[in-house]
N, C-alpha and C positions, 0 to 999 in steps of 0.2 A: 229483829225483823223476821219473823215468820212467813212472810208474804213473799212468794218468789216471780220476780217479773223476768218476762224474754222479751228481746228483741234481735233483729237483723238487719243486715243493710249488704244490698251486693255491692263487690268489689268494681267503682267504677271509676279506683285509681283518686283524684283530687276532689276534697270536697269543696261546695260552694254555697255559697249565701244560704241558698232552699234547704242544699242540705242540714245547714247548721240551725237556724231557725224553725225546720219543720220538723226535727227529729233530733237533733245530737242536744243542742243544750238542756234540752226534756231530761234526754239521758244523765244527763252530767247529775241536774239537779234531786231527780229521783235515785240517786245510788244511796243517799240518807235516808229513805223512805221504805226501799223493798230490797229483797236478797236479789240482786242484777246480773244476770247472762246476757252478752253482747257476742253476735256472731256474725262474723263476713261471712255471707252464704255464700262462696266461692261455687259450689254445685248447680246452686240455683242459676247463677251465670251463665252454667253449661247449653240453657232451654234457648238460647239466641248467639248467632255468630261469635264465634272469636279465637283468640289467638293463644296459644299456651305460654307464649313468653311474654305475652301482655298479661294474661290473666293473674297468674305466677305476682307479675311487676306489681300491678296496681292493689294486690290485696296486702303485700305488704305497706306500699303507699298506704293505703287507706286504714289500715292499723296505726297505722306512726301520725296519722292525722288525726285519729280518735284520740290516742293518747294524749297530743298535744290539745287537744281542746280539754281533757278534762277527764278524761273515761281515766278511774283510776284502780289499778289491777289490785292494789288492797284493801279496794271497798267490792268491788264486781267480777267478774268472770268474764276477759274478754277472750275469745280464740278464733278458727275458722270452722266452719261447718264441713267440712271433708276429714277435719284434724278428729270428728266424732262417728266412729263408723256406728254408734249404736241409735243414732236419729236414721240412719240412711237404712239397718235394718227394721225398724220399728218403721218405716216408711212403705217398704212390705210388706207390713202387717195391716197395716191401715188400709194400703187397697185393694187388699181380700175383701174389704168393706165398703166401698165405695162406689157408688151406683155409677156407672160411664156414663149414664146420658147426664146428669149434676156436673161432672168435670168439664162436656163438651158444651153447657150453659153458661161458665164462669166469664163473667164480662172480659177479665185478662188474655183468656185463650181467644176470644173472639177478637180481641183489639190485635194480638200477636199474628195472630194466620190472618190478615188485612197488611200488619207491616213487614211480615217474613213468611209470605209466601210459598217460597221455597224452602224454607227448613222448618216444617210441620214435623214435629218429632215426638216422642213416647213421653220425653223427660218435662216437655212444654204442656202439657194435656195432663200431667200428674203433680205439674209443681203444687197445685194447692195439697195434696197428699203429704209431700215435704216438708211444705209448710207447718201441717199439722204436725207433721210427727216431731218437728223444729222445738216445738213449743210445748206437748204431749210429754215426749221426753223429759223432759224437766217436771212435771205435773205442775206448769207455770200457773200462777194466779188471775194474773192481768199482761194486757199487753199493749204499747203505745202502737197506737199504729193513724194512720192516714187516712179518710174518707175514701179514697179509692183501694183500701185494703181491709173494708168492712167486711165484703162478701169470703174473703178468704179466712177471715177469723170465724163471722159466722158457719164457715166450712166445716173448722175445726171445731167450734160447739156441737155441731151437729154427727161427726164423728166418735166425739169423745162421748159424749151422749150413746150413740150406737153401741161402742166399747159397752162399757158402761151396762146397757139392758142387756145385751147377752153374754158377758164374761164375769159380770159383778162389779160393785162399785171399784174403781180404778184411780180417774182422771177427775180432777174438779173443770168444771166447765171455765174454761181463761175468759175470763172481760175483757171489753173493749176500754183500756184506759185513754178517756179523750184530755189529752191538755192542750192549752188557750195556744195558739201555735199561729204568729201571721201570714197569710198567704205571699208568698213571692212570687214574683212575677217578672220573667228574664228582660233582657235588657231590649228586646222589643217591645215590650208594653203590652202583649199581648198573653204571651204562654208562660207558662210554669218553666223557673229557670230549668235548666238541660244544658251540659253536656255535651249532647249528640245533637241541640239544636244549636251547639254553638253564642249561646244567649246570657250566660252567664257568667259572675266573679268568684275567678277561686277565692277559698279563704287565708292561703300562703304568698297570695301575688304579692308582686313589692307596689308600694306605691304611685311610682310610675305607671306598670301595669295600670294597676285600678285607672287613674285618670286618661287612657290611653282609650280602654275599653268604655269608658261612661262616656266619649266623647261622639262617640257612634250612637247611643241610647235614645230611644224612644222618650218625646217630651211632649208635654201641649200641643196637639196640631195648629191651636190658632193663635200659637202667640210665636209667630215669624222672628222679631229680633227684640232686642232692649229697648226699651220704649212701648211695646206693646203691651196689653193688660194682657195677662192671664190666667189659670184658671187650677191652681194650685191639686184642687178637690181633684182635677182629673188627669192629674202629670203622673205619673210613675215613681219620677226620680222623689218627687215631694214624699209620694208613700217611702221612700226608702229613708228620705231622713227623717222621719218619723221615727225608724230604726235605730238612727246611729246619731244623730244630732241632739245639742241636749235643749230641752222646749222652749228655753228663752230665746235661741236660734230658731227653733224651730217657727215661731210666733216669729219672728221678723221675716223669715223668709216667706212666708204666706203672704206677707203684708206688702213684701216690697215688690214681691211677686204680681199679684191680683192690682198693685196700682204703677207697673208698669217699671218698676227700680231696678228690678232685679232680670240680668239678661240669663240666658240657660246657659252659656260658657261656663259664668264666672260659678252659677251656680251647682255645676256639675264639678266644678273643682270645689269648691267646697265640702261637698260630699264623697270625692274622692279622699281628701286626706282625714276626712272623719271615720270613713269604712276602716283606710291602713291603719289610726290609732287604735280601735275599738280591737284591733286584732295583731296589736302590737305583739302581747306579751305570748300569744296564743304561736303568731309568726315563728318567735325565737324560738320556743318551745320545740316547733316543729323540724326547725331547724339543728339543733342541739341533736332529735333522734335519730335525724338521717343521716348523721353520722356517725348513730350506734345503731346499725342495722340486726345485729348479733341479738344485742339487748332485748329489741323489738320482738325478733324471734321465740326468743324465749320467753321472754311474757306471754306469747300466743300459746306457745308449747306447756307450760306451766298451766295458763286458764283449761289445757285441755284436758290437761290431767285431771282435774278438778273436775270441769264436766262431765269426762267420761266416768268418774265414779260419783257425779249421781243420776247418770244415764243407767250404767251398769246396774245399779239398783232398781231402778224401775222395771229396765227391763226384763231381768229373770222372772222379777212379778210378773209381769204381761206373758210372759213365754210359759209358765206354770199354767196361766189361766187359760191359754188357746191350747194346751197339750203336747208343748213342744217342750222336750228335755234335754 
């Protein structure tokens, strides 16, 4: 595998539905395909509130959750992004190069100073710089990333490009690697699971949880009780056992649905214990690391090492080419 892919994810502690379907199992499945760096950008964290004994908490959570889904440290490179101090100098180097007014354009910074106000800061206004250099760093190939994480990759083409015409060919320009990813939608029926809007299933909840949380959920507005017809195409939960149910279920729940059999109670249990199965094995997994925290550690520790010598490499290149010995 010559083809070297990055990705990141910050540390937001438990993952959930969105996250696993719109990014992690991508991951799992391309670690056969490309030479894989996985990084909790614990840094990137720093551009919006927070707490140092939360931050500390949740990235090791969120490693012991990758794990257990699948991220495997003998096929990939996972670590933390603070654990590589050679992206955070090469991040330097980058915005020697980067026009301010392009940064103060980027859709993110615009959406951030609208929901944080007050903590407009140096580190928020330069994350796409980080970004690049996240990915630079590595002389990454391709990169999975998001629709709403287009402009920040094209950031880094446009970067690495710059590099590139004035210092000599360096960086291969990273692609957009798009895979088929389904849209999730939190348990309001509205917005993209979150978190922080409260709308979502982790993927460690016990079963109980699950049917606890799906019984609040966002259903058909016009199908009031059992007995009433419904309108499958436009329920939420239906999109979700799309997900998790297998299609001969799925085909009857439409059916029983749209001609009025099926109430959203019994239906929402249903898909409650099909979520807990689908994440049975992934459950224990996760369960099994946290109570080897040590272990965990060290797998991060060990991917660093790893990284940072082929950060180190790159970098002296880059540092010979701009004059700096």
């Amino acid at each position: 595998m010559d083809k070297r892919l990055f990705s990141g994810i910050r540390p937001s502690g438990t993952l959930h539905l969105g996250n696993y379907f719109g990014a992690i199992k991508n991951w799992v499945e391309l670690q056969d395909q490309y030479q894989c760096i996985f990084e909790i950008v614990d840094y990137h964290g720093l551009t919006t509130p927070f707490e140092p004994e939360t931050l500390h908490k949740e990235t090791l959570e969120m490693a012991t959750g990758l794990l257990a889904c699948g991220i495997d440290p003998q096929k990939s490179i996972l670590t933390v992004q603070s654990y590589v101090s050679e992206q955070t100098e090469l991040a330097w180097i980058l915005g020697a190069l980067t026009p301010l007014g392009m940064l103060e354009r980027m859709p993110t910074y615009k959406e951030k100073k609208e929901q944080f106000p007050d903590n407009l800061n140096l580190a928020l206004l330069s994350y796409p710089v980080l970004m690049a250099a996240d990915i630079l760093a590595y002389k990454s190939d391709a990169v999975p990333v998001g629709e709403d994480q287009d402009p920040h990759l094209e950031f880094s083409r446009f970067i690495a490009d710059r590099f590139n015409k004035r210092f000599g060919n360096t960086f291969p320009l990273p692609q957009t690697l798009k895979t088929e990813a389904p849209r999730i939608l939190g348990l309001d029926g509205k917005n993209k699971m979150s978190k922080s809007m409260h709308n979502y299933i982790g993927l460690f909840e016990t079963p109980e949880m699950i049917e606890e949380k799906l019984k609040g959920a966002f259903t058909d507005p016009k199908k009031i009780k059992k007995g009433s017809k419904g309108h499958p195409e436009k329920c939420n939960i239906f999109a979700l056992h799309k997900l998790f149910s297998l299609p001969d279920l799925v085909k009857t729940i439409e059916k029983d649905c749209e001609r009025g059999n099926l109430g959203c109670v019994e239906c929402k249990k249903i898909l409650a214990q099909n979520i807990a199965a689908y994440f049975g094995e992934i459950r224990t997994k996760y369960e099994e690391l946290k109570r080897k925290p040590e272990e965990v550690k060290n797998i991060l520790l060990d991917g660093a090492e790893k990284a940072r010598e082929i950060a180190g490499v790159n970098l002296e290149e880059i540092r010979k080419k701009i004059g700096v010995r």
